[in-house]
C-alpha positions as CSV (number, residue, x, y, z in Angstrom):
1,X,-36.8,-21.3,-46.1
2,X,-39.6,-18.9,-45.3
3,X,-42.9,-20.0,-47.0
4,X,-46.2,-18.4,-46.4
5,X,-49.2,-18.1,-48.9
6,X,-47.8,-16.3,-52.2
7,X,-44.0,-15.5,-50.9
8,X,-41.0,-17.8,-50.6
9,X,-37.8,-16.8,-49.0
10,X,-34.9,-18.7,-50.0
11,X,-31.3,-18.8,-48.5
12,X,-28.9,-21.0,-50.0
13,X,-25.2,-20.2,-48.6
14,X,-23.9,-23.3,-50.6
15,X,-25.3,-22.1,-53.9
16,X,-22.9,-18.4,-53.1
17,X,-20.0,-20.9,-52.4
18,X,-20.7,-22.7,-55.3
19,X,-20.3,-19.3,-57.5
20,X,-17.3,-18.4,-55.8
21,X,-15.4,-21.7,-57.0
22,X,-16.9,-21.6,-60.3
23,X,-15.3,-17.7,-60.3
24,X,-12.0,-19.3,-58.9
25,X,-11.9,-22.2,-62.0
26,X,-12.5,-19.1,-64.2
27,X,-9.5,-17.9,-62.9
28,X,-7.2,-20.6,-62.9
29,X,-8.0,-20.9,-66.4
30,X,-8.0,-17.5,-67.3
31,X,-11.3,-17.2,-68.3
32,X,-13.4,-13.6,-68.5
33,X,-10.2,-12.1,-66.6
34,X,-10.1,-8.4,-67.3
35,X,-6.7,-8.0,-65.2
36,X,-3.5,-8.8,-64.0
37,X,-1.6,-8.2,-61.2
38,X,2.0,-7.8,-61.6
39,X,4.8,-8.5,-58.9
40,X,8.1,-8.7,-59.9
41,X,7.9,-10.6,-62.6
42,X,5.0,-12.9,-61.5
43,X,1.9,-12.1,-63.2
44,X,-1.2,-13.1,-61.5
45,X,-4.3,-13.4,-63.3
46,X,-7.5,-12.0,-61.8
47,X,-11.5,-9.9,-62.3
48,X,-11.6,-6.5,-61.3
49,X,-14.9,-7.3,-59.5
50,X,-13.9,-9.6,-57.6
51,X,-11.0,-7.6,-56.4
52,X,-12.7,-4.5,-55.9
53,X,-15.1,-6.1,-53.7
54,X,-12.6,-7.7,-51.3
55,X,-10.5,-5.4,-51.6
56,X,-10.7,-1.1,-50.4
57,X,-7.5,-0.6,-52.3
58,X,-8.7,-1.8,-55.0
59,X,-12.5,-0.7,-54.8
60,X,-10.3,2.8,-54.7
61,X,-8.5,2.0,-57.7
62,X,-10.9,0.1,-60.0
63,X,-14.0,2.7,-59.5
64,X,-12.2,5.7,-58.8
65,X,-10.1,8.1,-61.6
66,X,-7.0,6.5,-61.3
67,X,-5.1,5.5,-64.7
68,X,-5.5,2.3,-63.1
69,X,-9.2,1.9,-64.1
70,X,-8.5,1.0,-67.7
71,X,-5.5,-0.6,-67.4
72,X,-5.2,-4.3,-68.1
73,X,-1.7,-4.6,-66.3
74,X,-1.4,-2.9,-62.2
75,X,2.2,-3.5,-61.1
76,X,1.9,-3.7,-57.2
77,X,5.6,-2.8,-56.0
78,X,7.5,-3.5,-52.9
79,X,5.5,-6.8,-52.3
80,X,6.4,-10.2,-51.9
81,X,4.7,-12.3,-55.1
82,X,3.7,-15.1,-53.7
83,X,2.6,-13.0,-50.6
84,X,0.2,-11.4,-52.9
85,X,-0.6,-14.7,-55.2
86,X,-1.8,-16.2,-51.3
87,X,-4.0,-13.0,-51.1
88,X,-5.4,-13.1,-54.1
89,X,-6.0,-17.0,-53.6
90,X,-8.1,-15.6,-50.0
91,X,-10.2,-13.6,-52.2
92,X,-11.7,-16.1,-54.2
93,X,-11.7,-19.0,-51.8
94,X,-11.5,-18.0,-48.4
95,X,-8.4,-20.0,-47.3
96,X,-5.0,-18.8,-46.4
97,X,-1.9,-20.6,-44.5
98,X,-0.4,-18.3,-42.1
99,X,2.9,-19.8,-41.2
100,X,6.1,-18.1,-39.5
101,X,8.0,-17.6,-43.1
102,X,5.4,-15.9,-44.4
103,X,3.2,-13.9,-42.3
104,X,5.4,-10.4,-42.5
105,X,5.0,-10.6,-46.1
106,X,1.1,-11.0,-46.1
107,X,0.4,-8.7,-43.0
108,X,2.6,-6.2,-44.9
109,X,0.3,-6.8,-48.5
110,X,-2.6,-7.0,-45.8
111,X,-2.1,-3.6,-44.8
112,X,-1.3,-2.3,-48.6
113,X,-4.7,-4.0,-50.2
114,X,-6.4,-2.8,-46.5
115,X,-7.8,-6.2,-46.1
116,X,-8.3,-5.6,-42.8
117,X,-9.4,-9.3,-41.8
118,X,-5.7,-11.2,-42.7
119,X,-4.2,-8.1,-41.1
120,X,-6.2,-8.9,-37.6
121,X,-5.2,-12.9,-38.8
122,X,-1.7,-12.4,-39.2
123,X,-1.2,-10.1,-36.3
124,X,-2.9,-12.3,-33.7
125,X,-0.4,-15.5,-35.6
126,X,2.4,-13.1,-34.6
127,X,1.2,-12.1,-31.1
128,X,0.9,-15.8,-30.4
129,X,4.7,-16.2,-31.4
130,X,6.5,-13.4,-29.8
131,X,9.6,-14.3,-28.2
132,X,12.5,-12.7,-26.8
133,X,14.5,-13.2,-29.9
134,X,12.4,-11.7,-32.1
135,X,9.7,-9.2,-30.2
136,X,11.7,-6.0,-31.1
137,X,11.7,-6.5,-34.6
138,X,8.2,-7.7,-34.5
139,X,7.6,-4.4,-32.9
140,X,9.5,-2.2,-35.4
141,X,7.8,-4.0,-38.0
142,X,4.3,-3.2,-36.3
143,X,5.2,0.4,-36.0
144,X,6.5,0.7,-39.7
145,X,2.7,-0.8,-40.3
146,X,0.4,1.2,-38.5
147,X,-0.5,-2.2,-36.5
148,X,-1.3,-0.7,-32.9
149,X,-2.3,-3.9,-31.4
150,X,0.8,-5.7,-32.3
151,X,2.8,-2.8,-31.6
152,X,1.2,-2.7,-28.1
153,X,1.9,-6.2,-27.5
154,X,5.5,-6.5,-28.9
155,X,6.4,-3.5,-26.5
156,X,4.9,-4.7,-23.3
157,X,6.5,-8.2,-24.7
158,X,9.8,-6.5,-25.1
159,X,10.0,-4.2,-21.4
160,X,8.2,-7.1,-19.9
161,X,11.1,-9.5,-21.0
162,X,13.6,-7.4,-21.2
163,X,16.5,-8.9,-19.5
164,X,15.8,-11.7,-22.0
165,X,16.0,-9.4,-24.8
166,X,18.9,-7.5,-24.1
167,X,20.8,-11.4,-25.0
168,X,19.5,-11.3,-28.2
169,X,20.8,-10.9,-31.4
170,X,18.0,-8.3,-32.3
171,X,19.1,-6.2,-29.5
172,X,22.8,-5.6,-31.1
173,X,21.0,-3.9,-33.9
174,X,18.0,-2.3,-32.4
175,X,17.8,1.4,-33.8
176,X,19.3,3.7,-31.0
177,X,15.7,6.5,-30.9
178,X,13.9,3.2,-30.2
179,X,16.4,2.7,-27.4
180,X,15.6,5.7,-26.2
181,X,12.3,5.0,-25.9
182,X,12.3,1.9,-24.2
183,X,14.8,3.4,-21.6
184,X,12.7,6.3,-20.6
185,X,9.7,3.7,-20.2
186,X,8.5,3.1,-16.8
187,X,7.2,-0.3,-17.5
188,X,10.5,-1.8,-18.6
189,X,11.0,-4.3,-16.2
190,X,14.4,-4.6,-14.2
191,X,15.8,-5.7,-10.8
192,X,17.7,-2.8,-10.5
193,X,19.0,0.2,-12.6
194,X,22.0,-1.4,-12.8
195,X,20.7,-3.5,-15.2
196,X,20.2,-0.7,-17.5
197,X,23.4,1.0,-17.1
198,X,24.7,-2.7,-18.5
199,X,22.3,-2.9,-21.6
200,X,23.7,0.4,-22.8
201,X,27.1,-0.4,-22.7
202,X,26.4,-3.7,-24.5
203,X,24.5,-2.0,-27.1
204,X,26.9,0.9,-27.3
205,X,30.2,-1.4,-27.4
206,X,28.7,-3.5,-30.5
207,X,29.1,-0.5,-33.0
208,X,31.0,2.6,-30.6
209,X,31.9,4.9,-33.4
210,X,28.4,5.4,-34.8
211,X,26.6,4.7,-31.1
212,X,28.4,7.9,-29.7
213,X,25.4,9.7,-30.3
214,X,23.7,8.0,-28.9
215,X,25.1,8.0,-25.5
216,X,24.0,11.0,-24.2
217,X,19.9,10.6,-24.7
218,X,20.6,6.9,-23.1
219,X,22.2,8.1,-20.0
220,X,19.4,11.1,-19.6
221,X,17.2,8.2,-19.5
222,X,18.8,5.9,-16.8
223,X,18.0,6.4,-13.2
224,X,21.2,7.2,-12.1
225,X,20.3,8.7,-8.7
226,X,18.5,5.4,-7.9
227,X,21.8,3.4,-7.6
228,X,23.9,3.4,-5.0
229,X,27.0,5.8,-4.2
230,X,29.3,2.7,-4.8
231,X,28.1,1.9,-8.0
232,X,27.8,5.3,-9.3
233,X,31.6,5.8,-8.6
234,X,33.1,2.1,-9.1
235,X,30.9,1.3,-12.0
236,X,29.5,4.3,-13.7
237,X,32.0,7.0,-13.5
238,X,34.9,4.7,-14.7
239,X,32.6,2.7,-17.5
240,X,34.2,3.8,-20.8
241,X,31.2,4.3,-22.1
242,X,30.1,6.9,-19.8
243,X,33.3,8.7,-20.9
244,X,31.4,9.3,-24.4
245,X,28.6,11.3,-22.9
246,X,28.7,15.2,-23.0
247,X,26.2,15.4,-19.8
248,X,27.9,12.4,-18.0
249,X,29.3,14.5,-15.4
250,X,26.6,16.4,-14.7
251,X,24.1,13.3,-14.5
252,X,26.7,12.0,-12.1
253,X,26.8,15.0,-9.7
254,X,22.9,14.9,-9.9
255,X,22.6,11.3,-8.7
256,X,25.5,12.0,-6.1
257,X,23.7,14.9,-4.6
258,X,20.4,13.0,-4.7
259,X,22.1,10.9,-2.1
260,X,24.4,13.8,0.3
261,X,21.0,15.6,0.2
262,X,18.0,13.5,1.4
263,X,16.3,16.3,2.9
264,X,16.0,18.1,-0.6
265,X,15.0,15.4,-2.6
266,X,11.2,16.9,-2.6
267,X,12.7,19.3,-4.6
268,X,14.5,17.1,-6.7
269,X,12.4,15.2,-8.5
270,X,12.1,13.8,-12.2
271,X,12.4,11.5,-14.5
272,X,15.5,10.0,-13.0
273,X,14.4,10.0,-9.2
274,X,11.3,8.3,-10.6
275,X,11.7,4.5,-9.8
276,X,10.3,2.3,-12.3
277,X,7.4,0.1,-11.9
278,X,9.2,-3.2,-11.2
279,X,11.6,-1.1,-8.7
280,X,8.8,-0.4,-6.1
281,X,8.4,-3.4,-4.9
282,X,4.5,-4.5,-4.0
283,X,1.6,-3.0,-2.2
284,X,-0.4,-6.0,0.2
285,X,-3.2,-5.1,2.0
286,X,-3.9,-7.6,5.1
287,X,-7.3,-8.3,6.3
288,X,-10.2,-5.3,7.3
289,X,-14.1,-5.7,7.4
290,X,-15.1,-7.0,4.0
291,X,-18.4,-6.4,1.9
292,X,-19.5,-10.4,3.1
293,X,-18.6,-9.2,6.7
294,X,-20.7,-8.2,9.1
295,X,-23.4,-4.9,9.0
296,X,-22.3,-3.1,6.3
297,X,-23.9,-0.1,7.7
298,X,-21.7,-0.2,10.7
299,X,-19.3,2.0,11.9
300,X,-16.1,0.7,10.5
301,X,-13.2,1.5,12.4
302,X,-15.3,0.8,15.9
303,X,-17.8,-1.5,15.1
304,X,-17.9,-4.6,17.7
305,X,-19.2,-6.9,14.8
306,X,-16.5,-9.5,14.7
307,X,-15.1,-10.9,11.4
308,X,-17.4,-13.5,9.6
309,X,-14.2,-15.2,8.0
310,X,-10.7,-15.7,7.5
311,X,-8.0,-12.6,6.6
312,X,-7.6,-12.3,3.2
313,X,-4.7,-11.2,1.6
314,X,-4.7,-9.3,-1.8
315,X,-1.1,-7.4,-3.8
316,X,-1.2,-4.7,-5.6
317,X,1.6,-4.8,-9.0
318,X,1.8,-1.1,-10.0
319,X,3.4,-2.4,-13.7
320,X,-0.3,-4.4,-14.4
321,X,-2.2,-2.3,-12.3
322,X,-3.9,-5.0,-11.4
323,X,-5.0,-6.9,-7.9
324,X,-4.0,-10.5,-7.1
325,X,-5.5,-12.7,-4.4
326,X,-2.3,-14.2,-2.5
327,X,-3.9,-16.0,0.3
328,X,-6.6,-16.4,2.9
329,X,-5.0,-17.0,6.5
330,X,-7.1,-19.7,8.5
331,X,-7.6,-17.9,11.9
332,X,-10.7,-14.9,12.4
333,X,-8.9,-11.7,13.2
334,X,-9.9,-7.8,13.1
335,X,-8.5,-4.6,13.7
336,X,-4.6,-6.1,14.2
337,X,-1.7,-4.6,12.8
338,X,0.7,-5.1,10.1
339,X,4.5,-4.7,9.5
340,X,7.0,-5.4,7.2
341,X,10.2,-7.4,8.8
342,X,12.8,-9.5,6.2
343,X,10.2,-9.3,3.4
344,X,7.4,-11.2,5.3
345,X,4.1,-9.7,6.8
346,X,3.9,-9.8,10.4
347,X,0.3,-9.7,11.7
348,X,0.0,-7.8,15.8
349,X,-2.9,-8.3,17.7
350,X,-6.7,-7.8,17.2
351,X,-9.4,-9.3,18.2
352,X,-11.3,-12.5,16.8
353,X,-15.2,-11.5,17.6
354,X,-14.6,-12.5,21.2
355,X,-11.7,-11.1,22.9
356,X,-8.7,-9.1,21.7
357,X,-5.5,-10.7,20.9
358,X,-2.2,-10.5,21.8
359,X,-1.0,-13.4,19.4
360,X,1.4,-12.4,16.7
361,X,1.5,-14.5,13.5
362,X,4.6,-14.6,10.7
363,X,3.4,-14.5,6.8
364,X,5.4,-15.7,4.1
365,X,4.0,-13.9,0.7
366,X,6.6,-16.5,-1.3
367,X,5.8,-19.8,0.5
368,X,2.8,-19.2,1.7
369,X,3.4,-20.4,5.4
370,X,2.2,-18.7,8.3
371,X,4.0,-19.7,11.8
372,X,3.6,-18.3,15.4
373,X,6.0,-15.5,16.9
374,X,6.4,-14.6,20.6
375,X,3.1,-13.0,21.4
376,X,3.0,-9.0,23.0
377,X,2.8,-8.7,26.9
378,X,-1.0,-6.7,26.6
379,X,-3.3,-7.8,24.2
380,X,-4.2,-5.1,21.6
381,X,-6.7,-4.1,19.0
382,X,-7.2,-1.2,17.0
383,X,-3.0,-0.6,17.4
384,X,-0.5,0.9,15.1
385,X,2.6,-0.7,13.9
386,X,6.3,-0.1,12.6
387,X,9.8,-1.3,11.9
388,X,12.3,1.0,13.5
389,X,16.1,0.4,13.0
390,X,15.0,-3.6,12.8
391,X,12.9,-3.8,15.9
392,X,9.3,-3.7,15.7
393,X,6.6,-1.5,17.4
394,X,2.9,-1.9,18.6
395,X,1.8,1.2,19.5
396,X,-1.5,2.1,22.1
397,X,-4.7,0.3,20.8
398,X,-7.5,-1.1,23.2
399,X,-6.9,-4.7,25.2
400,X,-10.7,-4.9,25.9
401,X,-11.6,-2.4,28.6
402,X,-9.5,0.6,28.1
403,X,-7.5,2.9,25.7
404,X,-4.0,2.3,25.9
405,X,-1.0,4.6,25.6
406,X,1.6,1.7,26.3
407,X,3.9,0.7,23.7
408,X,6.2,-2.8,23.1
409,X,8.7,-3.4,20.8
410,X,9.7,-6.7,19.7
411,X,13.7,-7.6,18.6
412,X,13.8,-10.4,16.2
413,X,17.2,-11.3,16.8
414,X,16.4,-12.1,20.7
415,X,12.7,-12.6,19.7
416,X,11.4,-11.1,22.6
417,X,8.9,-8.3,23.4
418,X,9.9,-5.5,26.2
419,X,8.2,-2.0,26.8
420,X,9.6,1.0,26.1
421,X,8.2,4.7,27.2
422,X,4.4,5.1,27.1
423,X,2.9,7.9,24.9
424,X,1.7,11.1,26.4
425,X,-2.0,10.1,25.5
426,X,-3.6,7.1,25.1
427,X,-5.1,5.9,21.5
428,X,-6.8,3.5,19.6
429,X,-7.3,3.0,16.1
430,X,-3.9,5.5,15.9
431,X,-1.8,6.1,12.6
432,X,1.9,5.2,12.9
433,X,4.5,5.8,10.7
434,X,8.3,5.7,10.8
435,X,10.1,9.0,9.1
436,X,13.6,10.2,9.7
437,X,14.6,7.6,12.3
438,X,11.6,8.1,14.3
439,X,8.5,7.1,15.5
440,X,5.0,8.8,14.7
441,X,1.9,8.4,16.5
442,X,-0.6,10.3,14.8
443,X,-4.6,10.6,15.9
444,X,-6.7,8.0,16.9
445,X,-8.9,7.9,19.9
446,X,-8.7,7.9,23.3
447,X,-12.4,7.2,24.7
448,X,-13.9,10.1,24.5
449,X,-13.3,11.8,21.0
450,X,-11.2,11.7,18.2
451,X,-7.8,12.9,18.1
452,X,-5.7,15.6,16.4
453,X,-2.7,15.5,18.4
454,X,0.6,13.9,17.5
455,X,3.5,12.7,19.1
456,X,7.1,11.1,17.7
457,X,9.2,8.6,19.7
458,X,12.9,8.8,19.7
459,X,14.6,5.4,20.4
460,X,17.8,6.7,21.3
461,X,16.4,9.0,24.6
462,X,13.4,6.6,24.8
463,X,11.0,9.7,25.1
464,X,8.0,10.5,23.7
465,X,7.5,14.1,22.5
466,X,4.4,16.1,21.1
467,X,4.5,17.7,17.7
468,X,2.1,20.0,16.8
469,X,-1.6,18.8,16.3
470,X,-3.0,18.1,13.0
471,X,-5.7,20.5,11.6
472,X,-8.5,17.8,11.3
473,X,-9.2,15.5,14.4
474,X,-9.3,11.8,13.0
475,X,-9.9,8.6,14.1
476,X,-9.3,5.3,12.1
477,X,-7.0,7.7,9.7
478,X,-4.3,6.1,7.7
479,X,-0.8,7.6,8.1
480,X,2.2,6.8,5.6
481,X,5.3,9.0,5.0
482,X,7.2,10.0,1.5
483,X,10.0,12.2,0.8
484,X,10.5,13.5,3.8
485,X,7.1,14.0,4.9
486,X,4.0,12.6,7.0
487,X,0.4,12.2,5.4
488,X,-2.7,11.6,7.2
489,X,-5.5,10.7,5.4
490,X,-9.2,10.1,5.7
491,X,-10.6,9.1,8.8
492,X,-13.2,10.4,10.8
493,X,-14.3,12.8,13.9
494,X,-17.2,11.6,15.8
495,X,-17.4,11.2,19.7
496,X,-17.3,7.9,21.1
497,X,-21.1,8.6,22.5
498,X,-22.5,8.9,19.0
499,X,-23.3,6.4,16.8
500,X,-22.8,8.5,13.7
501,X,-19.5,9.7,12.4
502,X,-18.4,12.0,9.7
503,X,-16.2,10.6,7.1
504,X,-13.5,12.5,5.9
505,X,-12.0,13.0,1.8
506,X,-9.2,15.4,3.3
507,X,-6.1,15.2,3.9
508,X,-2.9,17.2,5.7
509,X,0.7,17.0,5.8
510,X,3.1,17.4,8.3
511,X,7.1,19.1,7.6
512,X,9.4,17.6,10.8
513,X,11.8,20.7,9.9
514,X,9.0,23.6,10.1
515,X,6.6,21.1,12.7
516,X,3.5,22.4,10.2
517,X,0.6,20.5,8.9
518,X,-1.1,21.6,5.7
519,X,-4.0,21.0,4.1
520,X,-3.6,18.7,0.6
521,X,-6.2,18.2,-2.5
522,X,-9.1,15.7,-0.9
523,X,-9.4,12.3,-1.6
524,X,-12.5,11.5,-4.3
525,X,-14.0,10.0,-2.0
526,X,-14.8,10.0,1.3
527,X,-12.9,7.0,3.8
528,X,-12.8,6.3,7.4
529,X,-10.5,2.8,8.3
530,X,-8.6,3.6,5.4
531,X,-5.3,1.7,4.7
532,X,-2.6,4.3,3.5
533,X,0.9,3.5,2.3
534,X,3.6,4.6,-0.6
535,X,4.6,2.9,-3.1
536,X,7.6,4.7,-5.5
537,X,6.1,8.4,-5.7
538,X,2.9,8.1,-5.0
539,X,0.6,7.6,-2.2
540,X,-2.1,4.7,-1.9
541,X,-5.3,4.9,-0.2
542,X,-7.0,1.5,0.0
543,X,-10.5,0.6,0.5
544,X,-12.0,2.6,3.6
545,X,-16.0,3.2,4.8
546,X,-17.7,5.9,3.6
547,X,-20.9,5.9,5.7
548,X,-22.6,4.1,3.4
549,X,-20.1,1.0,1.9
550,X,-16.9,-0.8,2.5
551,X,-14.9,0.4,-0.7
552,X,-13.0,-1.5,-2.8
553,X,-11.9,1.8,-4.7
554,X,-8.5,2.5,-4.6
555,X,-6.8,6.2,-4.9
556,X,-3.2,7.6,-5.9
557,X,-1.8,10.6,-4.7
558,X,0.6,12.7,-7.5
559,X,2.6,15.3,-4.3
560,X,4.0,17.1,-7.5
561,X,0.7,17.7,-9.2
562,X,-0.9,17.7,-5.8
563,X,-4.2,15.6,-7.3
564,X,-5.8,12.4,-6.8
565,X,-6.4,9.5,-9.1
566,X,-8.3,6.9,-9.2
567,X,-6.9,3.3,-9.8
568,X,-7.6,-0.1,-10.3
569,X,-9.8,-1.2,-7.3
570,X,-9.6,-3.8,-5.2
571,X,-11.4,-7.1,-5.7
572,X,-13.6,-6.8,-2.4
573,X,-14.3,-3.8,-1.0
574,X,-13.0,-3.9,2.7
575,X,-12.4,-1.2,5.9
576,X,-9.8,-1.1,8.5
577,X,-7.2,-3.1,6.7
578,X,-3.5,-2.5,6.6
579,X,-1.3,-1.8,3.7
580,X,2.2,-2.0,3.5
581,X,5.2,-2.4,0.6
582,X,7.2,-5.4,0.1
583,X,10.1,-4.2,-1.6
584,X,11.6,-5.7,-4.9
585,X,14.0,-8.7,-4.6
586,X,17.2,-8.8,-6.5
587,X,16.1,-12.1,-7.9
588,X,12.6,-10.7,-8.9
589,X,11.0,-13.4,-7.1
590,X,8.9,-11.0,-5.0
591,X,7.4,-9.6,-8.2
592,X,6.7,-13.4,-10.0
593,X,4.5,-14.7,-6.7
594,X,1.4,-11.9,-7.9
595,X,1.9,-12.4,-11.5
């Protein structure tokens, strides 16, 4: 109540609720009704003004030019009666039960009377009840409604789930165009492609005289070039199945020459060499200069301020998009390296604020455990690591008084370090990446300025050999291979006498067979220390200091578009970190310990 001198304001939301029930007795004893409501053969009683104020269908209907307007009897077809009794009820009372058995028949009279607010009701109820049994035809039913968000969530349900799916009774029947569309979906998630192959022969065995349409569209759609030779002949080519296709031979002799010609595959790609989301395993980055680290307007590849904390550890699942924390490792390191052996992180070198390191530590992303391996003979910072036909390599770096062109490689069946030929120049902060057998050891620096030259290691005549030099001089660049190729990006070119350094957005490539570098579209954004790695087609750069900021932006590289996106970032911007793929299990566990 608002009183003041000659004016009263009154508010009384029990008096409108009182109104409302007295309309609903009215009702329920057909009193000053003006129309009814016909389903089937229920009639339901009800007063135009009512309904045209709840309702924009009938607002539509009962003010508009229809025949409707004067008619004392509407006949609502194609409805469920006591779906639209319940609705009615809504109107004058404001309550509705929502239960499994019913809610498809009041979304669907929902959508029909545009009552938008038991539409949004009913499709959270069904949301909150998807299940692997029933999420396709809650999808097709979402679809036939116009409902986007429940259609949105049944089909991430249904690809999310759907080895789960593929059991259920739903999935015998599921309408072969929305088949189609699942299987071209890069979201669905699978262990392998394998697992595709199976769900259309299941689906195409259930009904094989009117599936043979079919067939065709569903094999266009499965990544046969991403299963292996033995498969593709022992399983695919003698599936009977596959013997219903029109294009199944030529899909075959695709995949096949996908795997006789790895040095064409650049050339190759589509839909089918595309791997889908949950096949590309999962991007970690490991450590680097954080925003809570240090002076964030140092430089960040070469800045002597030692780490403030821990290394944390965050994963990168390309089907979410999204970043997960995984860990924080209890001991202060900066500027190590990082590799990939048997699906666990191995963490070379650095230096904890006080010394450099020659320690090497063994991280479990799935248990979580962190245990001691043999540490290197020199100690190292700023050093470039890679697997290479199962041993692992530390390349050059800085052991605390000079730049190093050693190298050590460590075999983890003997578990032992040993040297092996020492590059031609020494480097720090280097790029190193393993492509076609081989070892790459691209830019850095080697005391006095940054580096453009490049040089490949070939374990089997233990020599080092120079390639040609990159057009950019970089230091703290990030170097990754794909398809054949190696990519340097970012990075920066400033002598080691000034304190300034000129961050780099651009990035080159090199060609082994023609020994060129050429220049790619730039990065958005400018990024020296950046972390650089592949993950299925794309390449990632991670993080990185612009001059300014540690980043936590993270970009994707397209090599068939030739552009750069941007992605989701990380959750603390960092510099100098390393990034590298843990591939996908069979058992999918990999995937479940960042969900």
């Amino acid at each position: 109540m608002d009183e003041s001198n000659d004016l009263l304001r009154y508010s009384s939301p029990n008096d409108l609720l009182s109104t409302f029930k007295r309309m609903d007795t009215f009702r329920t004893n057909t009193q000053l009704c003006d129309v009814t409501l016909m389903a089937g053969e229920r009639k339901i009683r009800a007063h135009r003004v009512i309904m045209a104020g709840f309702s924009d269908y009938f607002d539509a209907m009962f003010n508009g030019d229809l025949a409707e307007t004067i008619q004392d009897v509407i006949h609502i077809r194609n409805v469920d009666p006591d779906a639209l009794a319940a609705i009615v009820d809504y109107a004058y009372t404001g309550k509705l039960e929502i239960r499994v058995d019913n809610v498809e028949n009041l979304l669907t009279v929902a959508c029909l009377l545009q009552v938008e607010n038991v539409k949004h009701r009913c499709c959270e109820f069904m949301q909150q009840h998807l299940h692997s049994t029933n999420c396709l035809g809650i999808r097709a039913f979402a679809e036939g409604h116009g409902c986007g968000e429940l259609f949105a969530a049944a089909d991430n349900f249904t690809k999310e789930n759907f080895l789960q799916v593929i059991e259920s009774k739903e999935f015998q029947i599921i309408n072969g165009n929305q088949l189609v569309e699942l299987f071209a979906s890069d979201d669905l998630n699978v262990n392998t492609e394998e697992d595709v192959f199976s769900a259309m022969e299941k689906w195409v065995q259930f009904d094989c005289a009117k599936r043979k349409p079919f067939v065709s569209q569903l094999l266009e759609n499965i990544r046969l070039p991403l299963m292996s030779c033995k498969l593709l002949t022992d399983r695919v080519e003698k599936s009977p199945v596959f013997a219903l296709s029109d294009c199944g031979n030529d899909l075959l002799l695709e995949a096949m020459k996908y795997h006789l010609l790895p040095e064409r595959r650049a050339q190759m790609q589509n839909l089918r060499t595309k791997p889908r989301k949950s096949n590309v395993g999962l991007l970690y980055v490991v450590g680097g200069v954080e925003s809570y680290q240090g002076n964030r307007n140092a430089k960040a590849s070469n800045s002597t301020e030692g780490p403030k904390g821990a290394i944390s550890i965050e994963c990168y699942n390309l089907r979410r998009n999204a970043w997960t924390p995984v860990a924080t490792i209890g001991n202060k390191r900066l500027q190590f390296g990082v590799a990939v052996l048997d699906d666990k992180l191995f963490i070379v070198g650095g230096r904890d604020g006080l010394k450099t390191l020659n320690t090497v530590d063994c991280f479990d992303p799935q248990t979580k455990d962190k245990t001691a391996v043999t540490p290197m003979n020199i100690h190292r910072h700023g050093l470039g690591v890679g697997v290479l036909g199962g041993p692992l390599y530390a390349v050059g770096g800085h052991d605390g008084w000079s730049y190093l062109n050693s190298v050590e490689r460590y075999d983890p069946q003997t578990r032992q370090w040993s040297f092996i030929a020492a590059m031609s120049t020494s480097r720090s902060t280097v790029g190193v990446a393993v492509l076609d057998g081989k070892l790459y050891a691209v830019g850095g620096r080697d005391g006095c300025s940054c580096l453009s030259s490049a040089e490949v290691y070939d374990p089997h005549t233990n020599k080092w050999t120079l390639v040609s030099s990159m057009i950019h001089r970089r230091g703290g660049v990030g170097v990754t291979v794909l398809d054949g190729f190696l990519y340097a990006v970012g990075g920066h070119d400033a002598p080691a006498s000034q304190d300034t350094s000129r961050q780099f957005d651009s990035v080159e490539r090199y060609n082994p067979k023609t020994d060129e570098w050429t220049m790619l579209a730039p990065m958005l954004n400018c990024r020296d220390a950046v972390g650089a790695s592949w993950l299925g087609n794309s390449i990632y750069a991670v993080g990185g200091y612009d001059g300014t900021k540690y980043l936590n932006d993270v970009e994707r590289y397209d090599p068939v578009k030739n552009e750069w996106e941007q992605v989701t970032g990380l959750n603390t911007g960092r510099a100098g970190a390393c990034v590298v793929v843990i591939p996908p299990m069979n058992s999918g566990a990999m995937r479940k310990c960042c969900a």
